[in-house]
C-alpha positions as CSV (number, residue, x, y, z in Angstrom):
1,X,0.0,0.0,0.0
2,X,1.5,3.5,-0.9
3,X,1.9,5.8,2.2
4,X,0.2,9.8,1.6
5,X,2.6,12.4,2.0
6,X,0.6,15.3,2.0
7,X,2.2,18.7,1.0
8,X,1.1,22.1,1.4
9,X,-0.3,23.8,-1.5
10,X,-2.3,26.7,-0.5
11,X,-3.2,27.9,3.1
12,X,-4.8,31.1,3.9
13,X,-5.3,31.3,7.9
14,X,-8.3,34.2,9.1
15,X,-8.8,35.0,12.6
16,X,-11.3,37.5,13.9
17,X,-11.6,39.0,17.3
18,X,-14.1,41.9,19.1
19,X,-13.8,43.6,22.1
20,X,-16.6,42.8,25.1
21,X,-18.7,45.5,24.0
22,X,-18.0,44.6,20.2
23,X,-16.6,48.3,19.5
24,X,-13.2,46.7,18.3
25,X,-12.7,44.6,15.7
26,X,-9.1,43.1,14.3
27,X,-9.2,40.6,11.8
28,X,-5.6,38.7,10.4
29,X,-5.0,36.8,7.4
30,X,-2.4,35.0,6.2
31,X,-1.9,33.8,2.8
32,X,0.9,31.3,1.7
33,X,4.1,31.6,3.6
34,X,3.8,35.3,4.0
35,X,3.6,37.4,7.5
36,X,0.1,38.0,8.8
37,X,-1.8,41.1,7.7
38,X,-4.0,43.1,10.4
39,X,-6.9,44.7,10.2
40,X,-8.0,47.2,13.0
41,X,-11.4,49.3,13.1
42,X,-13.5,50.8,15.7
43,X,-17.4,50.6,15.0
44,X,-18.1,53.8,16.6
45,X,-16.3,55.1,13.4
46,X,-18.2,53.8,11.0
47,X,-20.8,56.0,10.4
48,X,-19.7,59.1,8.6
49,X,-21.1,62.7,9.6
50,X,-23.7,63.4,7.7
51,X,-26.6,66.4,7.5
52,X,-30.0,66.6,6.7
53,X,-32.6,69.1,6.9
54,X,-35.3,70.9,5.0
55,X,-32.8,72.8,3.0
56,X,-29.6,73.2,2.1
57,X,-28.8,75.6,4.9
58,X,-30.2,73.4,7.5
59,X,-28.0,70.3,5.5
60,X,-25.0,71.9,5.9
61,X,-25.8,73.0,9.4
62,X,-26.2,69.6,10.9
63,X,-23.5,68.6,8.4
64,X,-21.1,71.0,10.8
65,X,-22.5,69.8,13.8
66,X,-22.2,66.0,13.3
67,X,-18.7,66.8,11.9
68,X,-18.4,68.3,15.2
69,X,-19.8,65.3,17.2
70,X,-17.6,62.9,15.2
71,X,-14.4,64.5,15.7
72,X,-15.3,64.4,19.9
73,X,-15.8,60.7,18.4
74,X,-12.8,60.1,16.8
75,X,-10.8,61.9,19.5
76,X,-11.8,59.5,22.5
77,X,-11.8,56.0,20.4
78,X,-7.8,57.4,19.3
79,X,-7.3,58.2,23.3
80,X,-9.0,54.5,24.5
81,X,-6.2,53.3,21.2
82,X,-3.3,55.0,22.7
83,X,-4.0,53.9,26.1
84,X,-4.3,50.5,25.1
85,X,-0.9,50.7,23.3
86,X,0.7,51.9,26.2
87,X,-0.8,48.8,28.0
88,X,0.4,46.5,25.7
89,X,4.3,48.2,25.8
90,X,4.4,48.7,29.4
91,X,3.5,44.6,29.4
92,X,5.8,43.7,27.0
93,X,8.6,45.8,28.9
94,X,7.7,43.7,31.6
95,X,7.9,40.2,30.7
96,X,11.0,41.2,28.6
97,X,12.8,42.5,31.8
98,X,11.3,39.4,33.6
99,X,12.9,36.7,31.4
100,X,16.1,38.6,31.2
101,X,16.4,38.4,35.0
């Protein structure tokens, strides 16, 4: 009887993950033999500012305001992402220093 040696031909790996509260979102491939590939999004994001009204004063009125809103929006999601980076050093630091001792 012949034995099966298998042999990769194609892989392609996916992963997703969300946060608790399903705010963040990262999703890796990887094709082949190549590195992984990351993809990072916040939902809260998603939505683009927008206006309405019932004219195009009042459209570009809310337009100003939600642009507003969404920068207050963008500006804490980027703070909660550079806190969590700083998390994630200050625990790398740490179990670098630990295995070094």
């Amino acid at each position: 009887m012949n034995k099966i040696e298998w042999k990769v031909t194609e892989r392609e790996l996916k992963q997703k993950l969300a946060s608790a509260d399903n705010r963040w979102h990262i999703s890796t491939t990887e094709n082949g033999h190549a590195n992984p590939a990351f993809l990072l999004s916040n939902y809260d994001l998603f939505l683009a500012p927008y206006g309405t009204g019932a004219n195009y004063r009042e459209c570009f009125e809310t337009f100003i305001a939600d642009c507003d809103a969404f920068l207050a929006k963008v500006t804490a999601v980027r703070d909660e992402a550079k806190a969590h980076l700083s998390d994630l050093i200050a625990t790398a630091e740490s179990l670098e220093k630990s295995t070094q001792n």
